[in-house]
N, CA, C and O atoms as CSV, one atom per row, in Angstrom:
chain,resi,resn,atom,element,x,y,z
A,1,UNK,N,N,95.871,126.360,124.459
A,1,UNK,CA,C,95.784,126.095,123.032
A,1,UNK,C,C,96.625,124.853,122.726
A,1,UNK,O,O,97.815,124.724,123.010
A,2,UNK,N,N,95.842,123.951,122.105
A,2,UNK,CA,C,96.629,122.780,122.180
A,2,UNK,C,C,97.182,122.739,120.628
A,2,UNK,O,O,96.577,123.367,119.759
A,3,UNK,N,N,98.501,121.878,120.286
A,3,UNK,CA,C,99.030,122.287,119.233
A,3,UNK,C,C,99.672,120.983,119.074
A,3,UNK,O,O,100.056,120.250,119.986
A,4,UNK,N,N,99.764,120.718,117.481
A,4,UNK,CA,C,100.092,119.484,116.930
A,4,UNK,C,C,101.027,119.514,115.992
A,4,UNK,O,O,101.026,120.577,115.372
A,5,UNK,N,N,102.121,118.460,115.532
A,5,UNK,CA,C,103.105,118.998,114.848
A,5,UNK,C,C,102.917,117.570,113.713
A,5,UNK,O,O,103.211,116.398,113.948
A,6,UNK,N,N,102.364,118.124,112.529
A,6,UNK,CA,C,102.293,116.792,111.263
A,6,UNK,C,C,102.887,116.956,110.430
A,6,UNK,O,O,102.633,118.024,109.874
A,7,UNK,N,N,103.850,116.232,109.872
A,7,UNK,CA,C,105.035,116.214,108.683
A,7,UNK,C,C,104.245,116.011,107.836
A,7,UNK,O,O,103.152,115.498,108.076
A,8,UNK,N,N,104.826,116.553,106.070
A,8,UNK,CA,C,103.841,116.173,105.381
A,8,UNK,C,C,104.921,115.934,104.139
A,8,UNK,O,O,106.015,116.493,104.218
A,9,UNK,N,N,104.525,114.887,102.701
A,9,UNK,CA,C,105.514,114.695,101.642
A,9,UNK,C,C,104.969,115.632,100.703
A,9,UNK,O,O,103.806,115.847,100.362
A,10,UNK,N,N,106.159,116.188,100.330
A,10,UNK,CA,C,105.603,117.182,99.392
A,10,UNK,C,C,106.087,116.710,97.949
A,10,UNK,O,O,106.887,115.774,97.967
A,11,UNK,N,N,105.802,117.105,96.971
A,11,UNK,CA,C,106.652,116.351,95.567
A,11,UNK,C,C,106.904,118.181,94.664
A,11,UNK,O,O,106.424,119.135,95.276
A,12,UNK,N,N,107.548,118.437,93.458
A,12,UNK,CA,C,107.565,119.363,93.253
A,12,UNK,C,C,108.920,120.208,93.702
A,12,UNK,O,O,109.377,120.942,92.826
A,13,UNK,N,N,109.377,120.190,94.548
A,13,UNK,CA,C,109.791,121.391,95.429
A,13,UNK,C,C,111.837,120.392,94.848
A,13,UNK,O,O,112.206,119.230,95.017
A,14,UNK,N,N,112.511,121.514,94.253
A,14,UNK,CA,C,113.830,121.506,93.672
A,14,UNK,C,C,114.409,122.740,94.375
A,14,UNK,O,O,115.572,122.341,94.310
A,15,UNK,N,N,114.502,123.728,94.894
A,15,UNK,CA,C,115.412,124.779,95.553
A,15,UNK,C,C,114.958,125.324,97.100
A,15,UNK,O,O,114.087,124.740,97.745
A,16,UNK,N,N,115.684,126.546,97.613
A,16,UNK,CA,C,114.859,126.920,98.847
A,16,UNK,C,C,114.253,127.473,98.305
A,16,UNK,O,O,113.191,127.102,98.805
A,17,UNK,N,N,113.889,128.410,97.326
A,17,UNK,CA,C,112.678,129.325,97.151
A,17,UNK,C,C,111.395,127.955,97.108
A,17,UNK,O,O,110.361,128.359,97.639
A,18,UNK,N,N,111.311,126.891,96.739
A,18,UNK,CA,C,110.765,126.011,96.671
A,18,UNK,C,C,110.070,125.850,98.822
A,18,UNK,O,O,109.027,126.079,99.434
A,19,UNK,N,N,110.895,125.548,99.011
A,19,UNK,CA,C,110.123,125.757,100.658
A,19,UNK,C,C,110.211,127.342,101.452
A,19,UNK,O,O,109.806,127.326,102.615
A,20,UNK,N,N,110.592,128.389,101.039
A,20,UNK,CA,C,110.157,129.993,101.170
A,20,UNK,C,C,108.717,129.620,100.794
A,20,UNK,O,O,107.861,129.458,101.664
A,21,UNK,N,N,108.468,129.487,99.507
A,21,UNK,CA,C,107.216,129.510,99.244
A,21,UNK,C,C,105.885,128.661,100.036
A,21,UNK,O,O,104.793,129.167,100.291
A,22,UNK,N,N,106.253,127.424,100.298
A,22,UNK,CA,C,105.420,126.628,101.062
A,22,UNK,C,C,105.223,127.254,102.449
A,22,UNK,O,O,104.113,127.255,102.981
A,23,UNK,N,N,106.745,128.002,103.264
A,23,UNK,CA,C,106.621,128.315,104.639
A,23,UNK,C,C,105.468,129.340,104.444
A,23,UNK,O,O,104.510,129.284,105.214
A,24,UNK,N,N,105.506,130.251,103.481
A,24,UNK,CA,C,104.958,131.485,103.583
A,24,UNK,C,C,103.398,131.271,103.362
A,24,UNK,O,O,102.619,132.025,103.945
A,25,UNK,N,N,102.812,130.025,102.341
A,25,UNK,CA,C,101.357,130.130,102.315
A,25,UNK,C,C,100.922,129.429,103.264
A,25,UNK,O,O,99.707,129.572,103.401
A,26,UNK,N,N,101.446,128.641,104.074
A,26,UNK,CA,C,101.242,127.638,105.033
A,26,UNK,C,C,100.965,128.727,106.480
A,26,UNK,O,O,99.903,128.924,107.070
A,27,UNK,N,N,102.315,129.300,106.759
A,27,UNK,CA,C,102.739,130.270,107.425
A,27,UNK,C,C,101.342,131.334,108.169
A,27,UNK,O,O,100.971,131.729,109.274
A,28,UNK,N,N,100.989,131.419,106.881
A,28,UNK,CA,C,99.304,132.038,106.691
A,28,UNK,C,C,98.358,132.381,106.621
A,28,UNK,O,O,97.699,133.352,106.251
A,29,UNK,N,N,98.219,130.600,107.414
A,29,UNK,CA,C,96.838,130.183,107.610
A,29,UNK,C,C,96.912,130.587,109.220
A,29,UNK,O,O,98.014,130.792,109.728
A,30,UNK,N,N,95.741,130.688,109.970
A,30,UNK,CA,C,95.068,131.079,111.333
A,30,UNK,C,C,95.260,129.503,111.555
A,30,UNK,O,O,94.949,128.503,110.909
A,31,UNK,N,N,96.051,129.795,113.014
A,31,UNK,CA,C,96.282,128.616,114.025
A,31,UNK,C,C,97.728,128.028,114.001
A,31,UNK,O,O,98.281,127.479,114.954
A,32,UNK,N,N,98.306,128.252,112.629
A,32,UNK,CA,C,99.836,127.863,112.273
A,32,UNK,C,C,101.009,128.740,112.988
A,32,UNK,O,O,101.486,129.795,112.569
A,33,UNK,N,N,101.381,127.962,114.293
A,33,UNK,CA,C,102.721,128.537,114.444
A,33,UNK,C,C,103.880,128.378,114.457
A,33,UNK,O,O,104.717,128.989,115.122
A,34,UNK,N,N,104.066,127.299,113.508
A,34,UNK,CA,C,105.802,127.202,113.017
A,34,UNK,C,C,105.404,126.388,111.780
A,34,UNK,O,O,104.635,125.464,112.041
A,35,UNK,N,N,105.740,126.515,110.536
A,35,UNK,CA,C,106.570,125.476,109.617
A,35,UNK,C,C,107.710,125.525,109.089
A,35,UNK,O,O,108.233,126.587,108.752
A,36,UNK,N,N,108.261,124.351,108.943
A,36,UNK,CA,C,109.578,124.111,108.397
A,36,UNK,C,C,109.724,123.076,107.378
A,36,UNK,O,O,109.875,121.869,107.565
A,37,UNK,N,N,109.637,123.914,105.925
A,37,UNK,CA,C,109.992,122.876,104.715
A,37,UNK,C,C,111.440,123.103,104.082
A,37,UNK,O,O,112.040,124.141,103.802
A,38,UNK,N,N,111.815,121.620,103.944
A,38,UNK,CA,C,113.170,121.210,103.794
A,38,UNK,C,C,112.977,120.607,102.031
A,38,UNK,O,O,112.392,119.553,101.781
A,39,UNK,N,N,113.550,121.451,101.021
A,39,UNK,CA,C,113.730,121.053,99.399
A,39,UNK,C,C,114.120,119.661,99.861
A,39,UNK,O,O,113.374,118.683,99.812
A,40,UNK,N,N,115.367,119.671,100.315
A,40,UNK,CA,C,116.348,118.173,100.311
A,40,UNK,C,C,115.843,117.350,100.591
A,40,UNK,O,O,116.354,116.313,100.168
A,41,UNK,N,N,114.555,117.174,101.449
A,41,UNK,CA,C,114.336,115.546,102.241
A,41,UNK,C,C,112.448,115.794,101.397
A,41,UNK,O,O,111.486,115.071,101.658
A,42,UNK,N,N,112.439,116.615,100.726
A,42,UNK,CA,C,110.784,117.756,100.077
A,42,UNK,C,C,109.362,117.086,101.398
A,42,UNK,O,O,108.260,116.537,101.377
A,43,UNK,N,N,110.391,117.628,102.400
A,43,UNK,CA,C,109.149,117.039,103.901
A,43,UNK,C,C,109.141,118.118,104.226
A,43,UNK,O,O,110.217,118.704,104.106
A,44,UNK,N,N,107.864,118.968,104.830
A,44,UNK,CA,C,107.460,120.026,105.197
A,44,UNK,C,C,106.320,119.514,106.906
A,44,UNK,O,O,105.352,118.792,107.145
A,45,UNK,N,N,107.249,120.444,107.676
A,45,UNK,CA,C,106.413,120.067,109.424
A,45,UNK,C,C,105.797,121.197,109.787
A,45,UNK,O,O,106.419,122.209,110.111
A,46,UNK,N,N,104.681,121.120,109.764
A,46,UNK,CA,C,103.953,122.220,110.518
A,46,UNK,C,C,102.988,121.994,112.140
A,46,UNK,O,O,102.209,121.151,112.586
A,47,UNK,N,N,103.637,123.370,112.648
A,47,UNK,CA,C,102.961,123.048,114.044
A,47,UNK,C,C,101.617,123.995,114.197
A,47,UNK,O,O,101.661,125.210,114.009
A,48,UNK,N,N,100.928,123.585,114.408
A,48,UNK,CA,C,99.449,123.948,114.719
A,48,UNK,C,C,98.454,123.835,115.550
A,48,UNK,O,O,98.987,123.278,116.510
A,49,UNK,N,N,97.491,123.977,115.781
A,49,UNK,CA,C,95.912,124.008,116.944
A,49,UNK,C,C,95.220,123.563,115.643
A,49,UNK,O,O,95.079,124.030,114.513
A,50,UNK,N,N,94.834,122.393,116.339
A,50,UNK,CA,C,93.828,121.686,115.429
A,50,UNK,C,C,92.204,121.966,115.253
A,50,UNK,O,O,91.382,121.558,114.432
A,51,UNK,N,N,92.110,122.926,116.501
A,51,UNK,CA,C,90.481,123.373,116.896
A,51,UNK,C,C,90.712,124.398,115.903
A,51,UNK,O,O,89.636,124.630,115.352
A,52,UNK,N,N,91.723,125.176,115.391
A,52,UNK,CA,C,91.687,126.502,113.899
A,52,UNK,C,C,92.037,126.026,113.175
A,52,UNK,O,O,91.138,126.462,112.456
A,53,UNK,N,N,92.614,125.396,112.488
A,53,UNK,CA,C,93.038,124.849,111.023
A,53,UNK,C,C,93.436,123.161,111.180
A,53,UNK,O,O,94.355,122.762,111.894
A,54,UNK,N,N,92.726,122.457,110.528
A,54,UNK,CA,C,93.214,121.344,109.563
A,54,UNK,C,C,93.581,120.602,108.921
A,54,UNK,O,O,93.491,121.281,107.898
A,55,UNK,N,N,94.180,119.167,108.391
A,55,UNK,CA,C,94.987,118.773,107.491
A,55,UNK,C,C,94.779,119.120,106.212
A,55,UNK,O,O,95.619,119.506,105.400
A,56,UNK,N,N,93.290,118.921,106.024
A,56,UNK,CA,C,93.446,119.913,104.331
A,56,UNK,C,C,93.033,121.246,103.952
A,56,UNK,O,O,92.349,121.609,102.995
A,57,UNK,N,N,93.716,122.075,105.122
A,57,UNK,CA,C,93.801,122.811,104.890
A,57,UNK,C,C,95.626,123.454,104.173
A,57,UNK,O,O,96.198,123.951,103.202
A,58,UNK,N,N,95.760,123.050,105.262
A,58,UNK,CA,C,97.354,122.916,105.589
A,58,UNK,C,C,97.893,121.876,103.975
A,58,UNK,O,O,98.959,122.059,103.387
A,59,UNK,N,N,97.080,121.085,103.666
A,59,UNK,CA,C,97.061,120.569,101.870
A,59,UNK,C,C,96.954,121.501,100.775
A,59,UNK,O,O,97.655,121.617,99.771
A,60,UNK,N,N,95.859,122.194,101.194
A,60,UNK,CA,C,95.397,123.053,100.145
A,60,UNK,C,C,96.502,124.278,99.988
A,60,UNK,O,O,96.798,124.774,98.901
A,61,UNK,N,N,97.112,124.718,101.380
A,61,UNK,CA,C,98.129,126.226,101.250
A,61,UNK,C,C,99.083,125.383,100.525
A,61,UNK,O,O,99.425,125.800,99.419
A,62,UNK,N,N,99.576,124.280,100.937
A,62,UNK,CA,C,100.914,123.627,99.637
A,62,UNK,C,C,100.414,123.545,98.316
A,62,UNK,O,O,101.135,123.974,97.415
A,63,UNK,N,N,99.018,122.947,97.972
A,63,UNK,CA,C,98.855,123.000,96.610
A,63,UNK,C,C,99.229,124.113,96.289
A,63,UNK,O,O,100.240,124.364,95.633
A,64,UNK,N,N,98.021,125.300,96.956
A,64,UNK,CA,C,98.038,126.887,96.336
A,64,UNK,C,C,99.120,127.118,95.865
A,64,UNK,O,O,99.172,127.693,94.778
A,65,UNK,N,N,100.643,126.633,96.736
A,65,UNK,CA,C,102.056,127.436,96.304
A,65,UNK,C,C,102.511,126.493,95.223
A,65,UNK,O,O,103.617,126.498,94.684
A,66,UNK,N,N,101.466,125.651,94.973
A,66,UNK,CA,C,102.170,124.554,93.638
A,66,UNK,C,C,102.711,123.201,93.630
A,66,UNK,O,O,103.165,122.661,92.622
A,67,UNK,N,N,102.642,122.631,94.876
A,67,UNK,CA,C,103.209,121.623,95.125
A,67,UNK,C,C,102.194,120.780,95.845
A,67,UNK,O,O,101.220,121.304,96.384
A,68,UNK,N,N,102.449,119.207,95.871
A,68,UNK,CA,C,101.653,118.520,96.449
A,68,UNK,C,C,101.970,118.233,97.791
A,68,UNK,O,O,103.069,118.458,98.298
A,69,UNK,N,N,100.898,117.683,98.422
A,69,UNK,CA,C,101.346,117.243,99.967
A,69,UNK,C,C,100.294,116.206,100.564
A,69,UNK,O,O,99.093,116.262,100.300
A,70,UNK,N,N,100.969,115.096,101.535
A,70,UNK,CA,C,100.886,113.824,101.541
A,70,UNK,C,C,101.046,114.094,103.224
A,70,UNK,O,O,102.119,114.571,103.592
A,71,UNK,N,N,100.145,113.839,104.111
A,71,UNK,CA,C,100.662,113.477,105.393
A,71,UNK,C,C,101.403,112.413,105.676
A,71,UNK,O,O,101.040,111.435,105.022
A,72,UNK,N,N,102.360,112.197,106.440
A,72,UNK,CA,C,103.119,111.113,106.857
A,72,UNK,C,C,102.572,110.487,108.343
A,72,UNK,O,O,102.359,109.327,108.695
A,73,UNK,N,N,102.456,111.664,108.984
A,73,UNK,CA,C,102.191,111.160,110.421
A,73,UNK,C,C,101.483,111.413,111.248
A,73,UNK,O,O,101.769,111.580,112.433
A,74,UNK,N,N,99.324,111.552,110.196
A,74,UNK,CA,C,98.686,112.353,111.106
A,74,UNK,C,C,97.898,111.348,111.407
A,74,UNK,O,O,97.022,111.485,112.260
């Protein structure tokens, strides 16, 4: 299973419940096995298999939790 790790800018996000929330809808999705969103730097990295989930997908679980998201480095 091959697996990819894409940072993404998020805007929105002021506390940790602010990235609780992003880890957890992101978290979520089928194929995701690690993210890590940081309020302070509002950059969120998720590692994944690109043959099960997507960049906008992985867009859409940050909208869902309310916040936007911007790839940096896919």
């Amino acid at each position: 299973m091959p697996q990819v790790t894409t940072r993404f800018r998020n805007t929105g996000m002021h506390c940790p419940s602010c990235s609780m929330l992003i880890q957890m809808e992101v978290g979520d999705l089928p194929g995701v096995s690690e993210v890590v969103s940081d309020h302070a730097t509002s950059e969120t990295s998720v590692t994944y298999d690109p043959n099960v989930v997507g960049i906008d997908d992985i867009v859409g679980a940050i909208v869902k939790a309310g916040y936007s998201a911007e790839p940096i480095d896919a």
